[in-house]
TIPABA-984127 format. One record per atom (N, C-alpha, C): x, y, z. Coordinates in steps of 0.02 Angstrom, whole numbers, plus 50000, padded with zeros to 5 digits. Layout:
! TIPABA-984127
XYZ;...
! end
This chain:
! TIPABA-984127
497755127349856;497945124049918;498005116549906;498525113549937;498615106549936;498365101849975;497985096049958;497565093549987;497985090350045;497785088150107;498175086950150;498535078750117;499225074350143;499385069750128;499045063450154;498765058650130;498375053150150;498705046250149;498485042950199;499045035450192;498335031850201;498155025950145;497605023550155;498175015050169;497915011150214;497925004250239;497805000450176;498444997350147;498304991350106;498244985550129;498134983850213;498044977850225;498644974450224;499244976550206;499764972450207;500004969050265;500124962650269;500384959150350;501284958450329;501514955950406;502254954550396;502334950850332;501834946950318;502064941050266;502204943950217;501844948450199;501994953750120;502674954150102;503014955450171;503854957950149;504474953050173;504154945650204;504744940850213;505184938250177;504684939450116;505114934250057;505814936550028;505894943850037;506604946650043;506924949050093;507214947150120;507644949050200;508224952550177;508284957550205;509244961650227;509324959450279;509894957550270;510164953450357;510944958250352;511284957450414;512034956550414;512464951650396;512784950250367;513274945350353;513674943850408;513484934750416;513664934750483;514674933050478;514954934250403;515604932950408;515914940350389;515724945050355;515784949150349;515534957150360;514854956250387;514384962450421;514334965650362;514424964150306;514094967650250;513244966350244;512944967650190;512294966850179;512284960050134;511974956850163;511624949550136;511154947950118;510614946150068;510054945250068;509844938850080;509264935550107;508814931350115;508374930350072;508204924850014;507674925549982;507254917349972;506904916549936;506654908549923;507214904749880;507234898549886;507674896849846;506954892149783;507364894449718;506724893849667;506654886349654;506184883249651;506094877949631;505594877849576;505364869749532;505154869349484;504624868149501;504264866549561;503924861349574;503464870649593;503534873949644;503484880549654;503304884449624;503034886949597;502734894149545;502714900549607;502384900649648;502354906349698;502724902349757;503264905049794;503634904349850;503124904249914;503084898149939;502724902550023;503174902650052;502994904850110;503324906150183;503834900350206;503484896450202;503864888250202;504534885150177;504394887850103;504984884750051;505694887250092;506294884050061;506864885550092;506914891550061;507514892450118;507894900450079;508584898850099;508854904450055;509624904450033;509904910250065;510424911850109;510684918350114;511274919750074;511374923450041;511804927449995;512254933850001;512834934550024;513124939250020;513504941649964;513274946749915;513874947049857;514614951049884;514674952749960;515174956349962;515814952249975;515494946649996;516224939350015;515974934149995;515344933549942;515154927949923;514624923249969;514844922250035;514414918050092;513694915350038;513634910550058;512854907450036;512904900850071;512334901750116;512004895850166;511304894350133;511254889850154;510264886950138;509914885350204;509354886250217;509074885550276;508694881250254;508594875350292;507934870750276;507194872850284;506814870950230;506114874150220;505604871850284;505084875650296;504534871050337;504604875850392;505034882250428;504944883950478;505294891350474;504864894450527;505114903350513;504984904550606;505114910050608;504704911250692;504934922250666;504434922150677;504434930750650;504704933950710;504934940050727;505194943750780;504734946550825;504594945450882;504154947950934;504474951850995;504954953351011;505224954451064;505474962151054;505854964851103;506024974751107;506634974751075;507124970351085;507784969851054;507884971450994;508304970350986;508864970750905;508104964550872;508004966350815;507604961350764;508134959250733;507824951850722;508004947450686;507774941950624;507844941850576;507734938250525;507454932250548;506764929850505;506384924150511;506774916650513;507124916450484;507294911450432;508094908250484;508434912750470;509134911650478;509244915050568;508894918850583;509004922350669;509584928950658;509584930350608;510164933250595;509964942850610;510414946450614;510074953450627;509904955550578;509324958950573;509234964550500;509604969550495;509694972050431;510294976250396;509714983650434;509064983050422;508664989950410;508544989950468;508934992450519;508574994250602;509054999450632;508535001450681;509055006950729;508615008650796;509135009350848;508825009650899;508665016650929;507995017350925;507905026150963;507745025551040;507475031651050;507595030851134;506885028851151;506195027351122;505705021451125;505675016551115;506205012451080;506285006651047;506645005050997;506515000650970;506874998050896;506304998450840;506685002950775;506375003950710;506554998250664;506324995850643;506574989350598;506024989550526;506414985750470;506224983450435;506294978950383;506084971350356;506234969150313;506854970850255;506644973450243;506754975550155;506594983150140;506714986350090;506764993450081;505954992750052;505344988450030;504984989050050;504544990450118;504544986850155;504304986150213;504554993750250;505154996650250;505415001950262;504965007650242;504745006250174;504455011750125;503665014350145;503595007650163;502855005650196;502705011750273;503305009750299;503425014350380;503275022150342;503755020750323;503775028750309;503155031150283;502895029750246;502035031650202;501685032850241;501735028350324;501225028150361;501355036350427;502125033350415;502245039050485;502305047350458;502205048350376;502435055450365;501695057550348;501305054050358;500485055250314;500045058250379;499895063750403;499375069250436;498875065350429;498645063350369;497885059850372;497955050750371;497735047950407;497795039050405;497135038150411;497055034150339;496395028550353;496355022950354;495955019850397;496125011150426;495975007050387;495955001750404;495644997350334;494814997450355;494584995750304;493514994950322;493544991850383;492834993950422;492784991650496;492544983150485;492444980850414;492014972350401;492894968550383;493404971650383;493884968350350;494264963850378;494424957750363;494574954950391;495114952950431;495594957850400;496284956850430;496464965150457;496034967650487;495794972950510;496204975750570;496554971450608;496924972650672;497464967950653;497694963750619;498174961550571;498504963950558;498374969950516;498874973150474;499434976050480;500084976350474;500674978550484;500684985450511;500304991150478;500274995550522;499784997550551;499404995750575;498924993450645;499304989550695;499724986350688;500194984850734;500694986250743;501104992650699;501624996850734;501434999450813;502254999250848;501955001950917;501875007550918;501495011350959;501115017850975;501485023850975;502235021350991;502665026651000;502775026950918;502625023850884;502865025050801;502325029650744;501705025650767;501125028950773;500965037250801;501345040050846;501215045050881;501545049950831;500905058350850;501095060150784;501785067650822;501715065650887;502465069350923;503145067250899;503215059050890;503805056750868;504055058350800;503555060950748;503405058350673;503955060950648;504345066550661;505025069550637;505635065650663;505585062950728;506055059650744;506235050650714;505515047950712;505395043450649;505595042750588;505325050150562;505725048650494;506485052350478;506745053150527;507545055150544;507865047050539;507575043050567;507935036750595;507645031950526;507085033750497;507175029950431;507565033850385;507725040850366;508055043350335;508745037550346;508975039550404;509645034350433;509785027750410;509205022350415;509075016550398;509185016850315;508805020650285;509105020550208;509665023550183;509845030150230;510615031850198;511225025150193;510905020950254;511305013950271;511305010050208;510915008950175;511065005950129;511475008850039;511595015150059;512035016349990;512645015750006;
! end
């Protein structure tokens, strides 16, 4: 018999997966990425440093000035930190909007929403109600939706081949 599937909490927050963005291309609606733009001075990118958006399908490349982000809080269409731009990885079901960063952050959803067994992070931890999925909404969390969930991430990644 197979042990049931387990998703243990790595503590990961939004920040884990900003540093690479899928956006839309705002000249072409192709896929664009968002990333740090590298400097010398820099060894590890924060949140802060500028970023560059990149489209290889028409070329596009903008720079955003460093020093400011505002993360997505609202029910709508999500949008990219950096630039306001829409994410490539979203879709709208009939509870809300599924979104995600990057085909990480995506990967992350899915681990959490196909796993029967979830364990939280330690009750002493510090980023304990923090964590990215501790703060998925409830309807994503719920284990009624969990087929219809991972239908709409199936969707979200067929999107990208």
């Amino acid at each position: 018999m197979l042990s049931p599937q387990r998703f243990r909490d790595a503590q990961h927050t939004k920040y884990h997966f900003i540093d690479h963005v899928l956006v839309s291309c705002p000249k072409c609606t192709g896929i664009a990425h968002i990333a740090p733009v590298a400097s010398a001075a820099d060894e590890v990118p924060s949140v802060f440093a500028r970023r560059r958006l990149v489209c290889r399908a028409c070329g596009l490349s903008r720079d955003a000035a460093g020093g400011g982000f505002r993360l997505f809080r609202g029910r709508d269409e999500a949008a990219d930190p950096y630039f306001g731009l829409p994410l490539r990885l979203q879709t709208e079901m009939r509870q809300g909007w599924l979104w995600a960063y990057n085909p990480e952050h995506l990967e992350l959803i899915r681990k959490f929403v196909q796993a029967p067994l979830r364990e939280r992070a330690p009750w002493d931890a510090q980023v304990k109600k923090m964590t990215l999925v501790a703060r998925l909404p409830t309807w994503i969390k719920s284990a009624k939706n969990r087929d219809e969930v991972l239908r709409a991430i199936d969707r979200i990644r067929s999107s990208l081949a």
